[in-house]
N, C-alpha and C positions, 0 to 999 in steps of 0.2 A: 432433683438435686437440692431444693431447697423445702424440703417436707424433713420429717426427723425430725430426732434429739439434738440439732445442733443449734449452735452458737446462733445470737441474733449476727454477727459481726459474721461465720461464715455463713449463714443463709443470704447473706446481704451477696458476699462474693459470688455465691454458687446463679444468683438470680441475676448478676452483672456477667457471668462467664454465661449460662446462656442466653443471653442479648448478643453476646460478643461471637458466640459462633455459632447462631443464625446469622449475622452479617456475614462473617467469615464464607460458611457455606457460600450464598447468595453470590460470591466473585469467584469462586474456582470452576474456572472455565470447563465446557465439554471437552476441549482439547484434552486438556491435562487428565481429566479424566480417563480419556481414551487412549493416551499416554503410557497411566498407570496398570489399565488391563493389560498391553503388548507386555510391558516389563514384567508383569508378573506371569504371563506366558512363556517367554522368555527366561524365566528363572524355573518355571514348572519343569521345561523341556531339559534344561541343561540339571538338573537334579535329577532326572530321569536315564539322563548320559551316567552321570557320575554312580548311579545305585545300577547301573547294569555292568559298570568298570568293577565296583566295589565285588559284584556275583562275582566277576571273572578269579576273581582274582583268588576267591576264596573258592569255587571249584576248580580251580588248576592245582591250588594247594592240598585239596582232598582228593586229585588225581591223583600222587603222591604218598597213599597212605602211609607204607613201608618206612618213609623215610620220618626219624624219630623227627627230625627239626621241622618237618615240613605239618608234622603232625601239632607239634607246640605252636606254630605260626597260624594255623588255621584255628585252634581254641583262642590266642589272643584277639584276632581277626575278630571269631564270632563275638566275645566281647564288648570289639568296640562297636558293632553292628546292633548291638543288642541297646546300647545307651543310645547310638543316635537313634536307633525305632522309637526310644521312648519320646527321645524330641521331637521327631515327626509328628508323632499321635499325639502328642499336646496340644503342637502347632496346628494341627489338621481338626483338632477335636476346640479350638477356640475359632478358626473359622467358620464350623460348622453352629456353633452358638452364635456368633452375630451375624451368617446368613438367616439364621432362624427367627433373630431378631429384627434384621432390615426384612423380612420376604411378609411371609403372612401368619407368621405364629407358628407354623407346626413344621412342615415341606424346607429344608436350606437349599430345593431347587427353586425354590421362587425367591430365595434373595440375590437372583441373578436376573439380569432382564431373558425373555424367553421369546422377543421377536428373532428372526435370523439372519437380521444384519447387526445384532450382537456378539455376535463370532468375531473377532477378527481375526484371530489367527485359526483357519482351518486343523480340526480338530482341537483345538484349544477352549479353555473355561470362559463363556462368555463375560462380558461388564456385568460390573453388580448393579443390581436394581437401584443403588442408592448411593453412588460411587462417589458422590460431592457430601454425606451425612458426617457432620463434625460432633455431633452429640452420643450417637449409641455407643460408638467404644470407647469416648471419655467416661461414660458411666460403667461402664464394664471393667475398665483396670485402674482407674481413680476412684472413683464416687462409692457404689456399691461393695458392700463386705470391707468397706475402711482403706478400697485401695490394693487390697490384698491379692485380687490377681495380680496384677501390676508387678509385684514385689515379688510372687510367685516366679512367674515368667523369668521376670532380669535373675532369680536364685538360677531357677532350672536351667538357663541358658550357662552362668560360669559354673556352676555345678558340672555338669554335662562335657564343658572342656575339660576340668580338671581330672575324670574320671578317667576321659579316652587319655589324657595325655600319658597318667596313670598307669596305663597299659601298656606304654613303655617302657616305664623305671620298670615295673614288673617282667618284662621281657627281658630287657639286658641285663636280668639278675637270674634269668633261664638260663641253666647248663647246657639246652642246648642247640641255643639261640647265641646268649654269652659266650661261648663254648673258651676265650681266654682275653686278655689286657686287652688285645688288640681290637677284638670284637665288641667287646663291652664300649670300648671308646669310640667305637663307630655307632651303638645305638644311641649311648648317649650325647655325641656331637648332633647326630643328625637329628633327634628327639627336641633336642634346643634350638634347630632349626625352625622345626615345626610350631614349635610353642611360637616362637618369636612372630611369625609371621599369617598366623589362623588368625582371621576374624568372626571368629566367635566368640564373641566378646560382648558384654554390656555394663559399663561403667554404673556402680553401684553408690554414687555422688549423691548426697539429697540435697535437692534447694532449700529458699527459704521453710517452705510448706512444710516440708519431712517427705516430701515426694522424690522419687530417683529422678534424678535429671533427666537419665535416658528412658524413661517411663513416660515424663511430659513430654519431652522432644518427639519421639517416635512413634510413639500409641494414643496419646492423649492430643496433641497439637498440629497434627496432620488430619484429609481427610478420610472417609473410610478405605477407600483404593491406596493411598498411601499406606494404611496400616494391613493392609493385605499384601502389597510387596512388601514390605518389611519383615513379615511371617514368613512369604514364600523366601525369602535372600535370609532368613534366621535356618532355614530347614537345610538349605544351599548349601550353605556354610558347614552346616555339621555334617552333609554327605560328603562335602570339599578334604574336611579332617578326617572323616574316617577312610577316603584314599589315600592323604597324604600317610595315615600310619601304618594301613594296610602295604603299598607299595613298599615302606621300610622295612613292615615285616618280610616281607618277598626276598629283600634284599639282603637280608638275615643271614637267608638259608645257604648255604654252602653250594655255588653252581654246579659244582662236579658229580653234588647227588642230586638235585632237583635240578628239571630241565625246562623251570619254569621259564627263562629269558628267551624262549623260541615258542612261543604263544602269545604273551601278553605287551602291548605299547602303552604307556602311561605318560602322561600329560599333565605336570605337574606345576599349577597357575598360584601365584598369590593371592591371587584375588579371582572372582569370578565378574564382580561387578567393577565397571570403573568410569568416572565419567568424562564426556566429551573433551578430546585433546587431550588428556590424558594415556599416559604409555603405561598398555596392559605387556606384562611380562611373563613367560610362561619355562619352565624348564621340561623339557622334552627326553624321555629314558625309556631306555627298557628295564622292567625291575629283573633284579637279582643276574642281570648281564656283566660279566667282564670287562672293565673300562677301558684295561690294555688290551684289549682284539678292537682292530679297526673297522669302524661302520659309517654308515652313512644318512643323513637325515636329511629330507626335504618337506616345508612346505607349502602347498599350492601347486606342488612341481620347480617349485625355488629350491638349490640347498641353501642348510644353513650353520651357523659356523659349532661343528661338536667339539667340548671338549672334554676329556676325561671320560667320554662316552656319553655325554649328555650334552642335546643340541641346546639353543639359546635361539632362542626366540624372542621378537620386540616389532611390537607394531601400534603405529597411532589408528585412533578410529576417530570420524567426527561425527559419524551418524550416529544415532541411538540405538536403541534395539539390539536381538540377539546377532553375532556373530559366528560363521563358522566356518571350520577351517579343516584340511586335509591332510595328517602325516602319515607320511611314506617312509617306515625306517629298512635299510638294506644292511643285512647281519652276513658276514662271511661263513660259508660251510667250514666242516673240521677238514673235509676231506677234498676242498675246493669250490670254485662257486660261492654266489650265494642265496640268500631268501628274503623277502620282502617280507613288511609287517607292514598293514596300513588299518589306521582308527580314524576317528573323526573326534573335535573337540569344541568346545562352544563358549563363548562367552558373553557378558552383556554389558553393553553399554550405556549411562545412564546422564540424563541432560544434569548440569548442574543446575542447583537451589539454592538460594541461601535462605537459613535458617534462621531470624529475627524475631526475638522473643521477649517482652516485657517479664520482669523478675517478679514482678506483682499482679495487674492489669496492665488492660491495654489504654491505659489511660498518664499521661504525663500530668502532674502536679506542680503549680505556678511555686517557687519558690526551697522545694525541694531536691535532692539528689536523685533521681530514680534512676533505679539501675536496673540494663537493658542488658541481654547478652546476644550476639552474634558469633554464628558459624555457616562455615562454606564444606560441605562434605571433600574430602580430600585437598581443601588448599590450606598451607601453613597458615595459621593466624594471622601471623607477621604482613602477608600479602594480600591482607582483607582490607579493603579501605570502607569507610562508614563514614556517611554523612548525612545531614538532616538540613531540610528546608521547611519554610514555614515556621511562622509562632515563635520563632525568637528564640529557637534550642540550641543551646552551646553544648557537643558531646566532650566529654572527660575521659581518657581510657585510666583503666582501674584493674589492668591484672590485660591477660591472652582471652580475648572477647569478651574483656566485660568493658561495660561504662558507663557513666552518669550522666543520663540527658537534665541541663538544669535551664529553667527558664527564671532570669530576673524578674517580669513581671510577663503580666500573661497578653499577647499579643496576637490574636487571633484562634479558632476553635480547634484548630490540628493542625498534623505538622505530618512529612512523610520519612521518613528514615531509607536510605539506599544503601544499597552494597553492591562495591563492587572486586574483584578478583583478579592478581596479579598471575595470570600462569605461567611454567617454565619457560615457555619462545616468546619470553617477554608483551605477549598483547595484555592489556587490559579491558574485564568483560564485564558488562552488568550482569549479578547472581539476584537480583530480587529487589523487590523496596515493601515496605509495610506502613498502613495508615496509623497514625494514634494522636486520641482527642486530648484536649487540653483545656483542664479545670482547676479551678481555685480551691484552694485545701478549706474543707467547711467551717462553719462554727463551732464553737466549741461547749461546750455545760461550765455554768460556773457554782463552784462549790466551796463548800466552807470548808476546808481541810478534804476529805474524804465525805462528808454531809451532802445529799442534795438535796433538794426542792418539791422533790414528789410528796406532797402530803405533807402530813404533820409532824414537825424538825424539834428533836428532843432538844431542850434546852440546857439540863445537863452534857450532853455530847457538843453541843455548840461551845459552852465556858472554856474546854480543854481544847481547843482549837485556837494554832498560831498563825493562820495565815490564810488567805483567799488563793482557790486553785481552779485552773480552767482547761480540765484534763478532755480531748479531745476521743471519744468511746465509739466504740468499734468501727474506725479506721481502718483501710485496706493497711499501710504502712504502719509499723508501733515505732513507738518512741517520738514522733511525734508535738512539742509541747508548746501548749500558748503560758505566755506568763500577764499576770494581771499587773494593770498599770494603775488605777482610779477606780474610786467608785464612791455612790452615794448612798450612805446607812441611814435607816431613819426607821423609829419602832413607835406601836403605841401601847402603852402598859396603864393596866387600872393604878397603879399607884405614883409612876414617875410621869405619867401622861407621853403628850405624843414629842419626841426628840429626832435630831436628825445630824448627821454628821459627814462629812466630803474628807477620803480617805487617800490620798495617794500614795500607789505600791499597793503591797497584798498583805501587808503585816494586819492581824484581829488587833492590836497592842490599844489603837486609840476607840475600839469600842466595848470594851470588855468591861468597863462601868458599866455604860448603857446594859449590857448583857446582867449582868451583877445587880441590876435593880426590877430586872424583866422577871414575871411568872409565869406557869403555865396558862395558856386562855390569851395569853396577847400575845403582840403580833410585829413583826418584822418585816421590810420589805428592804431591794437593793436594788439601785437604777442609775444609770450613767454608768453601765458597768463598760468598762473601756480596758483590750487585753492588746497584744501581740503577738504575731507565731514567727513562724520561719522566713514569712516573705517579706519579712518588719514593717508590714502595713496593720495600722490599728484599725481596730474594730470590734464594733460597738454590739453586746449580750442583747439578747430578750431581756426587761425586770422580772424577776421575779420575787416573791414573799411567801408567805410560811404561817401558819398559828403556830403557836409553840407549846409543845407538850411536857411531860415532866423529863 
């Protein structure tokens, strides 16, 4: 990260980010490691539910051939089927690049550990060989090619919703799908549904850097296991969208010719993932069923309350991991009686984190604003509390999770930052705390205007110079400025000999004689050079001096 054509100023960062997560690494526990393989079992398994609902649905619809609408709904179906594959095999095709990266070079079965108490979950992908590595996939979607995976990813992901969503507006403008006012306003209500509520989604925001927010959040500032559930619940998501559209298309087709609502049960979640104590929600249908004929839904063997033909579902979970659950739908016959449907559906449950992130480094500055951002996946801003101990940091909020950790003067080497989380049934929870050090904002260069020091200082270029500057270079923070307070001029020239003069402020004004009689070959020096920055404490340059050139 720090080889290249880059900056002295980003080589300097890229060599401070990795110090900062080797440390990093170094505390994320086994647990959490072990943690992160369930959840992404967990997300494999219910992706697997959801891409065998998605088949059903589309061969019950090519049972059907005869029927013109059922025939229109199985081409838009295949369409949307065809965008999420492409998601998949991205997603599937960048794990298998950084198992090949963690493992041994060539094999992405050896960037999994291969003992056989690495299973946890029977049949499931084992832990990765390197499930605590904070470095390979910041260099894979930041560092490497300028970043441009990274950027890639967060395109193809809203790309990809917008396409399936796509395939609706294109639907409801089917003759004969559309088939009149009434229809049309039922795909397009229910199509506004879906958009509103898909999390497939990635905020396209850049921080300071020009980096996507959710590029650093997600792929870049987590560990490798993190960024493998992240992939596995990105892939989730887009088999989650491509049932919620398929099931609308179902719902399309006209019952009285398609007998699709006496085959299929559909399970219709906002979400797949959600974290502890929080309320996962799920709407329970049969597609393309008549909402005025009476039925019945249980489940677990519980009913539950339907209406308009659609059960309602709500259950809290506090335990982590995958969830699963049994519906039993009961459809009355035409001709009496009736028939059961029963599916199974799954969801996953996820511990909360909170997310603590320095806008710069992970480093607080005595005297400046730095700004920090905080989030808690799934809880309002509003009910994030944040506080710091250690070091003398007084937080500022400055927007919905941001704020300015500022320290008057510097009072010890770190400090810790906590957060904590207000949930609906009123308890408050600890979501995490993060270490960060604390240093004095450095020295700075002092310079004649824009002129420095290095070598031999044209004397011409010095004359046109109104003022002494102590411009602070390549700082993690810009903007940055010391200003100069004092200082002591003194030259020696073959013809005026040696002079010397005590200048207070930064104005050239009281030595520009001196300068006016200097030639090239003599020599200049400047000492007691005395500036101030941000934290209004003065402080005293290195001297330095100059032969002087034409």
């Amino acid at each position: 990260m720090a080889g290249g054509k880059l900056s002295a100023r980003q080589k300097m960062i890229n060599m401070m980010y990795l110090v900062l997560t080797a440390l990093l690494a170094l505390n994320v526990s086994k647990e959490i490691i072990k943690a992160f393989n369930l959840i992404e079992n967990s997300l494999d398994k219910s992706t697997q539910n959801l891409d065998q609902a998605n088949a059903q649905i589309i061969a019950a619809l090519a049972k059907d051939g005869e029927n013109p609408g059922a025939k229109a709904a199985k081409k838009y179906a295949e369409e949307v089927a065809s965008y999420a594959k492409a998601l998949t095999d991205k997603l599937n095709g960048i794990k298998t690049e950084l198992l090949v990266k963690t493992g041994d070079g060539k094999d992405p079965k050896m960037g999994r550990k291969q003992e056989p108490e690495a299973v946890l979950v029977p049949g499931g992908v084992p832990e990765l060989a390197q499930g605590d590595n904070m470095e390979v996939h910041a260099n894979y979607f930041v560092v490497e090619n300028g970043g441009q995976r990274g950027k890639d990813l967060l395109k193809l992901i809203n790309d990809t919703r917008t396409k399936m969503l796509g395939v609706l507006t294109k639907a409801s403008n089917d003759p004969l799908l559309g088939k009149d006012a009434e229809s049309k306003a039922f795909l397009k209500q229910e199509a506004e549904k879906i958009a509103t509520k898909t999390t497939l989604y990635a905020n396209e925001k850049l921080n300071a850097n020009g980096i996507p927010e959710w590029v650093g959040m997600y792929l870049e500032h987590s560990p490798l296991g993190g960024v493998f559930v992240m992939l596995s619940k990105l892939e989730n998501d887009g088999r989650a969208l491509e049932k919620e559209i398929n099931t609308l298309l179902a719902q399309s087709v006209n019952a009285t010719d398609f007998k699709f609502d006496k085959t299929i049960a559909v399970v219709s979640a906002k979400t797949g993932a959600v974290l502890t104590n929080q309320t996962y929600e799920a709407d329970i249908l049969l597609a393309a069923y008549d909402s005025r004929k009476q039925m019945s839904i249980s489940v677990n063997g519980r009913p539950i309350e339907v209406v308009d033909g659609v059960g309602k579902y709500k259950v809290t979970s506090a335990t982590p991991g995958g969830q699963k659950y049994k519906v039993t739908i009961a459809v009355p016959k035409p001709g009496g009686g009736s028939t059961s449907i029963e599916t199974e559906a799954e969801y996953s449950v996820f511990a909360p984190q909170a997310a603590i992130s320095a806008d710069e480094l992970n480093v607080f500055y005595v005297g400046l604003p730095n700004p920090i951002s905080v989030s808690v996946g799934g809880v309002d801003p509003k009910n994030v509390m944040v506080t710091a101990t250690g070091g003398g940091v007084n937080l500022k909020p400055n927007g919905a999770g941001k704020y300015f950790a500022t320290l008057p003067t510097r009072n010890g080497n770190e400090c810790i930052i906590k957060v904590q989380a207000k949930l609906p049934d009123g308890r408050t929870v600890s979501m995490g705390e993060k270490k960060f050090k604390i240093r004095n904002v450095p020295k700075p260069t002092f310079k004649l205007g824009g002129i420095g020091f290095a070598g031999d200082v044209s004397l011409s270029g010095l004359r046109i110079q109104s003022e002494a500057t102590a411009p602070l270079e390549n700082f993690v923070y810009d903007g940055v400025k010391y200003n100069v307070m004092s200082f002591k001029f003194s030259c020696l020239g073959r013809t005026i000999g040696y002079k010397e003069q005590m200048v207070n402020g930064k104005s050239l004004s009281a030595i520009q004689g001196y300068l006016g009689g200097l030639k090239p070959g003599d020599k200049i020096f400047f000492e007691q050079i005395r500036v101030v920055g941000p934290d209004n404490l003065p402080k005293f340059l290195d001297n330095v001096s100059a032969t002087l050139s034409k």
